[in-house]
C-alpha positions as CSV (number, residue, x, y, z in Angstrom):
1,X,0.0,0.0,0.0
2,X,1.3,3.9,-1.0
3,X,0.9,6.5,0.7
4,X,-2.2,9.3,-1.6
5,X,-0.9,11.8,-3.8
6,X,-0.7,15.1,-1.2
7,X,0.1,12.9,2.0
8,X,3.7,12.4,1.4
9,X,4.1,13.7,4.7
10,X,2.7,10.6,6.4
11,X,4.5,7.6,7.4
12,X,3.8,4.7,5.0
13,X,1.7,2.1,6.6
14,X,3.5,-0.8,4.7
15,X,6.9,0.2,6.2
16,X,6.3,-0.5,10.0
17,X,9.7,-2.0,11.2
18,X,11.2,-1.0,13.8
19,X,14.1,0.9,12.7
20,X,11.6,3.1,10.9
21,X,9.8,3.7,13.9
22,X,12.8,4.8,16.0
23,X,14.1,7.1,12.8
24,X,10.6,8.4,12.6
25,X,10.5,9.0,16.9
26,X,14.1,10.4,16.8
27,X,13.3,12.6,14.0
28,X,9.8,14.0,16.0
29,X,12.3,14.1,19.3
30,X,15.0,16.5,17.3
31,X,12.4,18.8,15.8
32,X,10.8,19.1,19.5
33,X,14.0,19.6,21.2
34,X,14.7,23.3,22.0
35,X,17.8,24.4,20.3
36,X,20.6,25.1,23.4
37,X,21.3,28.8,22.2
38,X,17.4,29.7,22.6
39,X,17.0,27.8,26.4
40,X,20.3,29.7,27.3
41,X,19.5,33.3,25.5
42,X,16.1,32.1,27.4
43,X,17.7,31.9,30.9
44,X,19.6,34.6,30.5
45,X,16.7,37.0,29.1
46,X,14.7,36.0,32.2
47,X,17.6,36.7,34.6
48,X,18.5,40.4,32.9
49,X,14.9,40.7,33.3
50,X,14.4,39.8,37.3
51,X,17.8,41.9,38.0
52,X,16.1,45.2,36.0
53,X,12.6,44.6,38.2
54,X,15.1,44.3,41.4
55,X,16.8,47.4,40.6
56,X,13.7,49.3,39.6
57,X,11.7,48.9,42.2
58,X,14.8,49.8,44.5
59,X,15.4,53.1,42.7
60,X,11.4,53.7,42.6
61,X,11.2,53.4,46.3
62,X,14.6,55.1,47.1
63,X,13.0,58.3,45.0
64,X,9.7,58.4,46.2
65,X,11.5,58.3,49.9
66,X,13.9,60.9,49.1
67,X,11.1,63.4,47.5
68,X,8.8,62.3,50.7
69,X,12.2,63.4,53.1
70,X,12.9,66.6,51.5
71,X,8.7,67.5,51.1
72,X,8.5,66.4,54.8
73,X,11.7,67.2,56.3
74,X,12.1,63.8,58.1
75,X,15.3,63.2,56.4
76,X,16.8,60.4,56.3
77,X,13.8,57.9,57.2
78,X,11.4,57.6,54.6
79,X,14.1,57.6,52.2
80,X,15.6,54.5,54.5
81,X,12.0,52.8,54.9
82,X,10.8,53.4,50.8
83,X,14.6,52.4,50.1
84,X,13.9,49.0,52.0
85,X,10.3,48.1,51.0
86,X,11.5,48.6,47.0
87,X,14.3,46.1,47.5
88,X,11.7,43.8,49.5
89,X,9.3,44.2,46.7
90,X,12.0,43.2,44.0
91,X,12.3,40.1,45.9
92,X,9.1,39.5,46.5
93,X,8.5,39.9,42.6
94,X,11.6,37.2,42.1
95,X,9.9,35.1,44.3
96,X,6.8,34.8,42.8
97,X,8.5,34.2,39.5
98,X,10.0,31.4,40.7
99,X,7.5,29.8,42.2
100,X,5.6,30.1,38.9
101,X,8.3,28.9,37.4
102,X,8.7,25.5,39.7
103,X,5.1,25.1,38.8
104,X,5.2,24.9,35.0
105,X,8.2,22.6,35.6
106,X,6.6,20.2,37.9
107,X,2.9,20.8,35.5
108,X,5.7,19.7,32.4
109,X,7.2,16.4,34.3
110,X,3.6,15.6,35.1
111,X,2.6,15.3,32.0
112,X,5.5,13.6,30.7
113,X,4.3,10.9,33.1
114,X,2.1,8.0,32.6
115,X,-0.9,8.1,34.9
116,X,-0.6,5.6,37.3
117,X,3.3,5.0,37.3
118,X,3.8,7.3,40.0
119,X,0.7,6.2,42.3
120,X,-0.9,9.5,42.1
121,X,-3.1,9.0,40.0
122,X,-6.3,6.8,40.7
123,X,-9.3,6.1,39.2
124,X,-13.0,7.3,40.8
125,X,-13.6,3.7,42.0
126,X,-10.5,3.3,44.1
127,X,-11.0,6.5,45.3
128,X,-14.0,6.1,46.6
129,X,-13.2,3.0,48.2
130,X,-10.5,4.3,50.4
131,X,-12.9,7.4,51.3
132,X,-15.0,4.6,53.3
């Protein structure tokens, strides 16, 4: 059997042995496999990124002190207090990214995984057995 006129693109049906298979799987794994200049250009376009929020948020909070100090006359405080709370919220913004991060890693392995070879996942019947 031959593969139609316009579906050349398909696999054909009467070549199923197994070396095909694994040229056709490591073909599909190479075309899905990020190149390693985009994941580091990646990582290192997230990190730039994190380090410019950090320092932003600093200098925000360091300026809005200082204009608060000389408007008020309290000098040095606010600037001192707004100086620390933009650094804290430049952390707090790295944090969060992270964690978001972790999560679309762990959602990623998840779904790489079969159900049921890690135990976690269980169907509605044995579920509600062990509820009682």
């Amino acid at each position: 059997m031959t593969v139609p006129k316009g579906f050349s693109h398909l696999p054909d049906p009467a070549d199923s042995s197994t070396e095909a298979f694994d040229a056709r799987l490591a073909a599909a794994k190479a075309k899905a496999a990020p190149e390693p200049r985009a994941v580091v250009v990646s990582a290192l376009a997230r990190g730039t990124r994190h380090a410019v929020e950090i320092a932003a948020t600093t200098l925000v909070g360091a300026g809005i002190g200082w204009a608060l100090d000389r408007w008020l006359g309290t000098k040095p405080w606010l600037f001192l207090l707004l100086l620390l709370l933009g650094v804290a919220a430049g952390f707090w913004n790295l944090l969060k990214a992270v964690n978001a991060e972790t999560a679309a890693l762990k959602r990623a392995a998840a779904e790489r995984d079969e159900p049921g070879s890690t135990g976690e996942h269980q169907t509605g019947a044995s579920r509600s057995d062990e509820q009682g």
